[in-house]
C-alpha positions in Angstrom: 164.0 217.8 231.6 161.1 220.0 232.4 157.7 218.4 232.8 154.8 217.1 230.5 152.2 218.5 229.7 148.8 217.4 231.4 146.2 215.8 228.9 142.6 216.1 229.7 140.0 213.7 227.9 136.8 216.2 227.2 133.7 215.6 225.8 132.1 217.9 222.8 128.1 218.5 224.0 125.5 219.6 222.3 125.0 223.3 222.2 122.1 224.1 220.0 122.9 223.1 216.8 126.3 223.3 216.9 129.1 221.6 219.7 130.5 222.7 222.8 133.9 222.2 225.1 133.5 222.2 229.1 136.9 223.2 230.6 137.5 222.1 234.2 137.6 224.4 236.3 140.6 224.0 237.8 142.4 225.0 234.0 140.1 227.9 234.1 141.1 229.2 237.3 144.8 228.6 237.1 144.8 230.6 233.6 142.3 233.3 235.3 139.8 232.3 232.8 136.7 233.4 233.0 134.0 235.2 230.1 135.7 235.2 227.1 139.0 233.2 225.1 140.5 233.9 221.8 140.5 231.2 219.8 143.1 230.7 217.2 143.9 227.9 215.0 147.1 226.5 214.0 148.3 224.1 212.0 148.8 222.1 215.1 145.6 222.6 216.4 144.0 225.5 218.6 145.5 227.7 220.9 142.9 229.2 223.9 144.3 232.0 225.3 142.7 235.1 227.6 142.5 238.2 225.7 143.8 240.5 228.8 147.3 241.0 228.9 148.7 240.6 232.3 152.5 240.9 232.7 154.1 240.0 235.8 156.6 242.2 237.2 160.1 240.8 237.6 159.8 239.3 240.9 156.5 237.8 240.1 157.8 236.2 237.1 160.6 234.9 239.1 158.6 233.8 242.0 156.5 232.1 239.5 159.4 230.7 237.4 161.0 229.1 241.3 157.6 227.9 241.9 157.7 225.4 239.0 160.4 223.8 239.6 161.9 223.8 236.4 165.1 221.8 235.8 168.0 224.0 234.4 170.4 221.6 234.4 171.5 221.1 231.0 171.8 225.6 230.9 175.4 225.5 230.8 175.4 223.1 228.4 173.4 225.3 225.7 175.0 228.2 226.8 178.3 226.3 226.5 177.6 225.5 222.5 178.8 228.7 221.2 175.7 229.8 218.9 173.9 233.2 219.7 
């Protein structure tokens, strides 16, 4: 089973008169974060995401993908359950 995701209590402050997030910086640094986010909403909530587009080339996807450690046990069995 792969991991959970972290949850980070934050605090809305008072920016003018409207309401603010601060984002540790340790999330903005691992996503690259830094001027700008698109915000979109969904019916689960909102979604922050950068708006550049950076797409790893295959070994940098898979160096990324080893450096998880993602469990892939159960592949077979998926693979092994005869829907496309």
């Amino acid at each position: 089973m792969g991991k959970a995701a972290a949850t980070v209590d934050i605090k809305l402050i008072a920016i003018g008169n409207s309401k603010g997030i601060r984002l540790p910086k340790v999330l903005l640094r691992k996503y690259g974060w830094s001027d700008s986010l698109v915000l979109q909403e969904m019916e689960e909530g909102i979604f922050l995401y950068s708006k550049q587009k950076d797409k790893l080339s295959w070994p940098d996807t898979y160096r990324a993908m080893a450096a998880d450690d993602e469990d892939w046990s159960d592949l077979d069995e998926t693979v092994a359950d005869g829907l496309d």
